[in-house]
N, C-alpha and C positions, 0 to 999 in steps of 0.2 A: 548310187547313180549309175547308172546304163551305160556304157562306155560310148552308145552313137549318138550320147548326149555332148560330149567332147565336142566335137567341130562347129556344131551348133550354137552351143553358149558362147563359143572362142569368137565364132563370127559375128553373134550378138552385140557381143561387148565392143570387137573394134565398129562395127558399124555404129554405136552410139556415141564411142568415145571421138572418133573422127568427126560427126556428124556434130559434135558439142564445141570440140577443140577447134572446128577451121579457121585459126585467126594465126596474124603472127605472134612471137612472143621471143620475151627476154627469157634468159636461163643462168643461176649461179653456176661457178663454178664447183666441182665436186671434191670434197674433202679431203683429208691424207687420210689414210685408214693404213692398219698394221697387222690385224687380225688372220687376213687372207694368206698370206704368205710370210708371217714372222717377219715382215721388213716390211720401211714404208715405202708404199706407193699410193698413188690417187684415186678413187672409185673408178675411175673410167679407164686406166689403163689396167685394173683388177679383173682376172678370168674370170675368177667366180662370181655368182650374186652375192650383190650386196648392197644393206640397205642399212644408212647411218641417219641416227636421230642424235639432234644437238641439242643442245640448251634452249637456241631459241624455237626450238618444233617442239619441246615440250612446253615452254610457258607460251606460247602461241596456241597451244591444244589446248591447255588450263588441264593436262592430265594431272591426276590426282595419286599414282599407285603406276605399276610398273603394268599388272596386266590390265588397265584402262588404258596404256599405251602403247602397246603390244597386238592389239585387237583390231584385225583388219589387216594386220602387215602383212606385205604378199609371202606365202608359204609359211606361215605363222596360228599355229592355233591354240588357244587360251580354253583351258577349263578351271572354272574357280564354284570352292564350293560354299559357296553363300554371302558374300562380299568382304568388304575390307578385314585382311589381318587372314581370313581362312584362305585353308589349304587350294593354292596355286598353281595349275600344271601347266608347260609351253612345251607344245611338240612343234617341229619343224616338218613341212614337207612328208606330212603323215607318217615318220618316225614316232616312237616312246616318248614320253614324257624325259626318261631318265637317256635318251640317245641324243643329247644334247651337250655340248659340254659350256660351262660358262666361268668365268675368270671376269673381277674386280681388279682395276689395277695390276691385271701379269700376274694373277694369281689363282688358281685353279680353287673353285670354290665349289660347295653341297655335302651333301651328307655320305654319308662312309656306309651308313648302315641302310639308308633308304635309298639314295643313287639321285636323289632330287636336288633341288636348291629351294629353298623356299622365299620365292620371289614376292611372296605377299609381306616379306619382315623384309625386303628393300628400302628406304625409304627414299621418294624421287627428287628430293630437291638434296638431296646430297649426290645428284648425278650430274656430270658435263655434259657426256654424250656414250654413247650405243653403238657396237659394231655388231651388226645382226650378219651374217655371211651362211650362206644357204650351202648343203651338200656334203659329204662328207669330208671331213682333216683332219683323220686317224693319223695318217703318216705324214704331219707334221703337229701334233698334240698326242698321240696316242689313243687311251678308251676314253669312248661315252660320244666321238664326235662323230655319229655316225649320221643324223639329220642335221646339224653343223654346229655352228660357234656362234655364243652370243658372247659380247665381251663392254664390261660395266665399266668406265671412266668416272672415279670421282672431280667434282668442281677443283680447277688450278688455276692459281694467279692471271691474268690474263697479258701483263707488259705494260699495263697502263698507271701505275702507281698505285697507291693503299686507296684501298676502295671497302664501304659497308655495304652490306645490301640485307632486308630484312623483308619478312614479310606474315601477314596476319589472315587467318581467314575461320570463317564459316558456316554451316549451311545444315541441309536436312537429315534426319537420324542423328540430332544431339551433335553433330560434327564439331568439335575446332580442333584448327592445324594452326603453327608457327614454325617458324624459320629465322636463323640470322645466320650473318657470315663476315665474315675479313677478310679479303686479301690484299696481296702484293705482288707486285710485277716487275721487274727490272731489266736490265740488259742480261745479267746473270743470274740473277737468283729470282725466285718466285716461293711461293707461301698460301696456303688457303686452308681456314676451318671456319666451321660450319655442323652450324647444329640446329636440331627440328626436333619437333615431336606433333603427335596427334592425338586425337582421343575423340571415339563414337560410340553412341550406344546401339547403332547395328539398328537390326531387325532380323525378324524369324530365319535363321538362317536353314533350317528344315521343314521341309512341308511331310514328311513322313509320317505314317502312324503306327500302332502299335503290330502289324503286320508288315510293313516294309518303308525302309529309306534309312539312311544315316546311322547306320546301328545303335538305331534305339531301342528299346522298348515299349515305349509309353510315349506318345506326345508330349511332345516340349516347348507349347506356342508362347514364346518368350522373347525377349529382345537377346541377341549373344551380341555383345561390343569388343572392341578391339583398343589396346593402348598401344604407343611405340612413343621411344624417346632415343635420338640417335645425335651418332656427330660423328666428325670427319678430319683429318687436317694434313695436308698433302704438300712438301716441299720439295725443292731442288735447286741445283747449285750451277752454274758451267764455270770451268776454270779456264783460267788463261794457256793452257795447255792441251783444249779441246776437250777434258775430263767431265764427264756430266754426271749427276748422281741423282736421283728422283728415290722419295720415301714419301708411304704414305699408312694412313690407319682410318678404317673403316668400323665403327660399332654399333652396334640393334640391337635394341633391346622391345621384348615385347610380350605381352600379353593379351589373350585372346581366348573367348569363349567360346560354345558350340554344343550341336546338341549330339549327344551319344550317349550309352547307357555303362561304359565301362570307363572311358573318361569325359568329360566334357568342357576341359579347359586345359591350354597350356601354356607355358610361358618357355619364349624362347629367345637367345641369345645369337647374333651373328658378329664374327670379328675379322677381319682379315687385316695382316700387317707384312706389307711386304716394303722391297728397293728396289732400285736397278740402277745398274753401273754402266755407262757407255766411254769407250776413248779408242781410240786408231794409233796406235803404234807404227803404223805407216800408212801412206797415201789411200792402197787396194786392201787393206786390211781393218774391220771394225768388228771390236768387241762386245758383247751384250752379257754382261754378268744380272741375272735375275734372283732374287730368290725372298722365299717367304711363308707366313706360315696362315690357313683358315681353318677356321674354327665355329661349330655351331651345337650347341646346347638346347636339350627340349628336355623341360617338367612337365609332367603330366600330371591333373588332376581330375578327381570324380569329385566336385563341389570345391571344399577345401581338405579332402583327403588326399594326400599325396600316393601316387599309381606308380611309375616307372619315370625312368631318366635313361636318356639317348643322349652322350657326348662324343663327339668327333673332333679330331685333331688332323691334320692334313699339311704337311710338311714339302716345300717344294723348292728346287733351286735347277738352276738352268742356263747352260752357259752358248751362247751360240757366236758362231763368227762370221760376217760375212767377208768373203773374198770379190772385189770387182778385177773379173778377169779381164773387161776391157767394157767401154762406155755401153753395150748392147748384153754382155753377160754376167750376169752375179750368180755366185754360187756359196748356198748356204751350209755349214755346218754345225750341228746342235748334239748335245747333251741336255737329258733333262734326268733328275733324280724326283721320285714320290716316296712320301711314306703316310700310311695311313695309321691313326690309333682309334682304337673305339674304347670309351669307361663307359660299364651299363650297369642296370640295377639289375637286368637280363644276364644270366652267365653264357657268353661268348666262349666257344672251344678255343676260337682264336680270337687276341683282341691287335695285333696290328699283321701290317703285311706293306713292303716295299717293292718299287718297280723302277728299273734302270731302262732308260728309251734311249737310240743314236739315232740321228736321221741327218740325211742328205736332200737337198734343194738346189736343181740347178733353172735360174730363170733367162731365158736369153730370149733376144731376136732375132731372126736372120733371114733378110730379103723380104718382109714384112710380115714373116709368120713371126707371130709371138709362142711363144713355148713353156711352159713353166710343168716341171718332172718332181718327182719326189717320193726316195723309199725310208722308210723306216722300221727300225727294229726293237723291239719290247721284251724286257724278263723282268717277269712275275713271280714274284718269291709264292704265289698259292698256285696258279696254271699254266707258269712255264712262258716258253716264246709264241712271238705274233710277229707276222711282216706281213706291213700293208703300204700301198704304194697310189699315188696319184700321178695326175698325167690332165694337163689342162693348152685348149691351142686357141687360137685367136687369128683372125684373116681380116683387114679391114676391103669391104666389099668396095666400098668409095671412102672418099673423105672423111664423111659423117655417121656412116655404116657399118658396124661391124660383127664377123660372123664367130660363135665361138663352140666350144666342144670340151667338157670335161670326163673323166672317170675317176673313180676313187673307192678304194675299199675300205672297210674301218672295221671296227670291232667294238662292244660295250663289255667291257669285268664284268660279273656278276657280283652284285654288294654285298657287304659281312652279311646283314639281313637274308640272301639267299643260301650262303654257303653258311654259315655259321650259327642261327637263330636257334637257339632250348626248343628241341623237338620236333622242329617245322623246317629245317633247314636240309639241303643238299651239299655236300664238300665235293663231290665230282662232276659238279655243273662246268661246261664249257662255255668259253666266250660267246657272245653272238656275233655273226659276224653276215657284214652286208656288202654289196657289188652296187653301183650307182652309175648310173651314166645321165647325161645333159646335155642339149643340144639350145644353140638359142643365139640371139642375133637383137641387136641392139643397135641405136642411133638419135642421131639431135638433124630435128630437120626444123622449116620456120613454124610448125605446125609444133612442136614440145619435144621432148626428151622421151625416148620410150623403149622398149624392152619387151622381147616374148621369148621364154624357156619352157622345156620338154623337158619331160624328166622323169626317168624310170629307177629304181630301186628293189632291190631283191635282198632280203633278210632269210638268212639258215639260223638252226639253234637257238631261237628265239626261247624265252626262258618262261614256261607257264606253270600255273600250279596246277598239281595232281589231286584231286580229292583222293584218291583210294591212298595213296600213302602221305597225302598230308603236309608232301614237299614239294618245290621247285623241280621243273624238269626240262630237258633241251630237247623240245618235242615241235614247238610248230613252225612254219615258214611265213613268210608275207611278200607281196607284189605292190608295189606302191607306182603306179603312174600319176603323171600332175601335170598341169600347166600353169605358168603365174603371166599374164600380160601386166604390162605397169606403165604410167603415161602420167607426165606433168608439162604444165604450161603459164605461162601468166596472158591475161586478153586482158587490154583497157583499167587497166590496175588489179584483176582478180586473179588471185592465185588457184591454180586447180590442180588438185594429185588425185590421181583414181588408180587402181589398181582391180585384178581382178584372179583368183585364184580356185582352181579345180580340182581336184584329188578324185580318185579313183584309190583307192587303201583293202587289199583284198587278203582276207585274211587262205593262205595256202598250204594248210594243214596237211601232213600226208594220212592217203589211207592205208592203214593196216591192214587185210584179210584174216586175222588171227586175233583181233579185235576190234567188236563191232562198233563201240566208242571211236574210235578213230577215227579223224575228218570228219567228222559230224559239223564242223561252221566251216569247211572249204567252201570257199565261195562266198563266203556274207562279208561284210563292212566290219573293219576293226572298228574300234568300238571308240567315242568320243570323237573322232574328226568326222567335222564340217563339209562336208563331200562339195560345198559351191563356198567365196566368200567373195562380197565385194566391199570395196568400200572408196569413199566420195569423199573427198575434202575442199570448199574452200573458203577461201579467207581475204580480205578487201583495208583497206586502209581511207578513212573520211577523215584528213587531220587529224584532230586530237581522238578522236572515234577507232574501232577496231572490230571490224565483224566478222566471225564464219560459222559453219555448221559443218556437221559429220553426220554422214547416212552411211549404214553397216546394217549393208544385209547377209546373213548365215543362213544355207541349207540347212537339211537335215542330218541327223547322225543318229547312233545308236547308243546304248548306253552299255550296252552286253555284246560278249560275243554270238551269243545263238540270236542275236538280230529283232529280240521280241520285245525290246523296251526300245521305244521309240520315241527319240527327242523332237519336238519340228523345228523349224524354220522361224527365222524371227528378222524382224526390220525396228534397228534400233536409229533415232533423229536425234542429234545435241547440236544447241546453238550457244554458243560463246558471244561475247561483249568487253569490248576495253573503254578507258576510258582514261587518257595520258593528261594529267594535272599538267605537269610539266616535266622536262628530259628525267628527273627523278624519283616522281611519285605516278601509281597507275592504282588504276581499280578494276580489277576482272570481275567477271560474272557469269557464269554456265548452267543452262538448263539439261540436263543429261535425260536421254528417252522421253522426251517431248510426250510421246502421246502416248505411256505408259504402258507399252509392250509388256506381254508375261511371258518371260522363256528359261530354260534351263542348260547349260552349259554340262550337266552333273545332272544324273534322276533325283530329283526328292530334294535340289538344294535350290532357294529363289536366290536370284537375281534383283539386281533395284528398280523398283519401280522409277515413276516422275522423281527428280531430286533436283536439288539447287544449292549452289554452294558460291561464295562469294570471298575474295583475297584484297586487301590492300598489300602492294608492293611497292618498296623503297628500292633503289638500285641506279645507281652512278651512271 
């Protein structure tokens, strides 16, 4: 995208969203979130962006999988290659796939050896809610947050007593899903598990042929399906001495086909099992003892011939305190300990490597500047020290107005897989590391809620492969500009959220004079992001009735660095239907891509056509 396309689309978009929205409107209030700053506060008094999905915005959506509700969030962009159960990538803010960091439940989750999460073995009804938070928080998380923090909450009691809730469904490509649960809620204690599973028989999930796509060989026009069977169960206690103690366990299991010519199927395992302990030994004084351990497993097969096995162990604990130095300042102190283990069928020169992080947070007010500081410091038992630091300020312009300004530096590890892999690998790779700046200004007027940030980012060291020697290397740079405008309202009962998101992703390779290879794509489009995204939501209540639609429209991208595979543009339509028996029973129903778009997200991998999927739910 043309950078003098920037001010254009930006004015585009608010002239239609104003020109839609001039009505008054009611507005909820905005959620606790913790993500942002290791403590809790409310989305509107949070510096950073940030964007939380609950419980009821996902069964209000009828989303189905994690990247079907992921897609469209402002600064969010999803590449999946071939639908449910395959390989799932979410970059941030035209960051890496792997410049992300994500944690279930307080616990730093993905793979050790690939640097990913594989968010397609999530399953969504074992989730509460989502803390999506945009930007870099190295120095206050460490590696990998360098496009920012998603952070996964499984379902908890909610205070209302022993409650069931179940539910059945559905629909095209051979689909059924189920679900059931229990929980409990009390003054003190709470209780929830919960378990689902699915099962599809897919469709072609590669369009490639025996000259290019999917690493194949041969055409493979065949159905690849996907199975998962998963559950959950998450408790906590408060004692009469203000002691709180929260546990909980996460497990995936799953099975998944595909077309490739060296494997074509895998089966893989996600677990995470963590606690945390809170209590205040005095007034200005509160404890957070964390810790826990994640885990993910992948078999690989060629038919029913067993290929390799990738196991990761990822071991975490983390103690922070906060101090309220007076009702306007809090000042954080943290300790975090990692350890990571790789077992492979692969031989690893190294199979573990630990990391000890300190970091300091001081959040304060004063005279109505908001302020929130933070440095942090990393040793890596493989690459040594890191100190990276943020810096976040806030100005309310009026009332309802406010103006705000971030920076932040961060850094991504390189995974066993770059340092360590049989033959292919680098041991003297350095970190990557990136500078981030934000500008943006927010408010609630009677017109809706709304949001406009700038935002530039600058990556060194970035980690590429070499053909001539066949490894990893810390060779190229990137420039990432963006804008995300974001806008909700309700008019006359109709809900409406729009959003509207830009990227500029330039890849800024240095040139060598001493080889002519060098800088050869400076200048072109990283590869995979969406250079425009919009997307439309809304939703209406007719008594016992329930309607909305979703329009998601995606530029184009590329799918290569040298810029010569070219994805286009796609307008995808889903209309949703409820249908409430009574306070207990419901029937949903969703048409997904109404008018049967062909687009690719991945070269050579489809996407769903028309589909339809339909759920009975039980729920108190």
């Amino acid at each position: 995208m043309q950078k003098y396309r920037f001010p254009a689309l930006i004015a585009l978009w608010l002239g239609i969203t104003t020109s839609i929205f001039a009505a008054n409107a009611d507005h909820q209030e905005k959620p606790v979130i913790v993500t942002a700053t290791r403590t809790a506060q409310t989305a509107d008094a949070a510096l950073a962006s940030v964007t939380v999905i609950t419980r009821k915005d996902i069964e209000r959506q009828q989303a189905r999988s994690i990247q079907d509700l992921f897609r469209g969030v402002p600064g969010v962009n999803v590449v999946n290659q071939g639908g449910a159960g395959k390989a799932t990538f979410v970059q941030m803010r035209g960051t890496e796939s792997d410049h992300v960091l994500v944690m279930i439940d307080n616990i730093k989750v993905g793979s050790a050896t690939s640097g990913t999460t594989a968010f397609e073995n999530i399953p969504i009804e074992q989730i509460d809610r989502i803390e999506i938070v945009r930007g870099p928080r190295s120095s206050l998380y460490g590696s990998e947050a360098i496009g920012g923090v998603i952070h996964i909450f499984t379902r908890k009691g909610d205070g209302t007593g022993l409650k069931q809730n179940f539910g059945f469904g559905g629909g095209s490509f051979g689909t059924l899903e189920g679900s059931t649960g229990l929980s409990y809620g009390g003054k003190q204690g709470w209780f929830n598990m919960t378990a689902s599973g699915i099962g599809t028989q897919g469709f072609n999930a590669c369009t490639g042929s025996s000259s290019a796509g999917c690493f194949i060989n041969e055409p493979q026009p065949d159905r690849d399906g996907y199975r998962n069977v998963a559950g959950s169960a998450r408790a906590g206690y408060r004692f009469q001495n203000g002691l709180e103690i929260d546990g909980s366990f996460m497990q995936s299991a799953g099975k998944s086909q595909f077309d490739g010519s060296f494997t074509n199927k895998t089966v893989l395992m996600q677990q995470v099992l963590g606690g945390t302990a809170r209590y205040s030994p005095l007034d200005f004084w509160r404890i957070n003892l964390i810790g826990g351990r994640s885990r993910e497993d992948s078999d690989n097969f060629l038919g029913t011939v067993f290929q390799d096995r990738f196991n990761t162990i990822r071991d975490t604990i983390s103690v922070l305190n906060d101090f309220t130095v007076n009702p306007n300042q809090l000042l954080t102190i943290g300790m975090d300990y990692q350890k990571d283990h790789v077992r492979s069928t692969q031989d690893f020169t190294v199979h573990s490597r630990n990391n000890w992080g300190v970091f300091a947070q001081h959040q304060a007010t004063i005279a109505k500047h908001d302020f929130q500081l933070s440095l942090r410091h990393d040793d890596n038992q493989q690459y040594g020290s890191r100190v990276t630091g943020g810096a976040g300020w806030g100005y309310p312009l009026t009332e309802n107005t406010r103006l705000l300004f971030n920076f932040g530096s961060a850094f991504k590890a390189p995974t066993f897989n770059e340092l360590y892999y049989p033959f292919s690998s680098n041991p003297n790779l350095r970190p990557e590391d990136s500078r981030s700046y934000e500008f943006g200004i927010r408010g609630k007027t009677d017109l809706g809620n709304w949001s406009l940030n700038l935002f530039e980012t600058h990556i060194k060291h970035l980690i590429a492969f070499d053909a001539e020697t066949f490894a990893p290397v810390n060779v190229d740079k990137a420039r990432i500009r963006g804008f995300e405008g974001i806008f909700s309202t309700q008019i006359k009962g109709w809900q409406f959220n729009t959003n509207l998101t830009l990227l500029n992703p330039e890849d800024r390779s240095s040139i060598n004079p001493e080889n002519p290879l060098s800088g050869l794509n400076r200048g072109n489009t990283l590869p995979r992001r969406a250079e425009q995204s919009f997307r439309l939501d809304t939703d209406r209540q007719f008594g016992q009735y329930a309607v909305g639609a979703m329009l998601l429209v995606e530029g184009q991208r590329y799918d290569n660095l040298a810029n010569t595979r070219k994805l286009d543009s796609y307008v995808k339509f889903d209309l949703r239907a409820e249908y409430i028996f009574n306070r207990h029973w419901r029937l949903q129903g969703r048409i997904e891509n109404l008018f049967n778009e062909r687009y690719e997200t991945a070269a050579f991998y489809n996407q769903p056509g028309r589909n339809f999927f339909a759920m009975v739910r039980y729920q108190p």
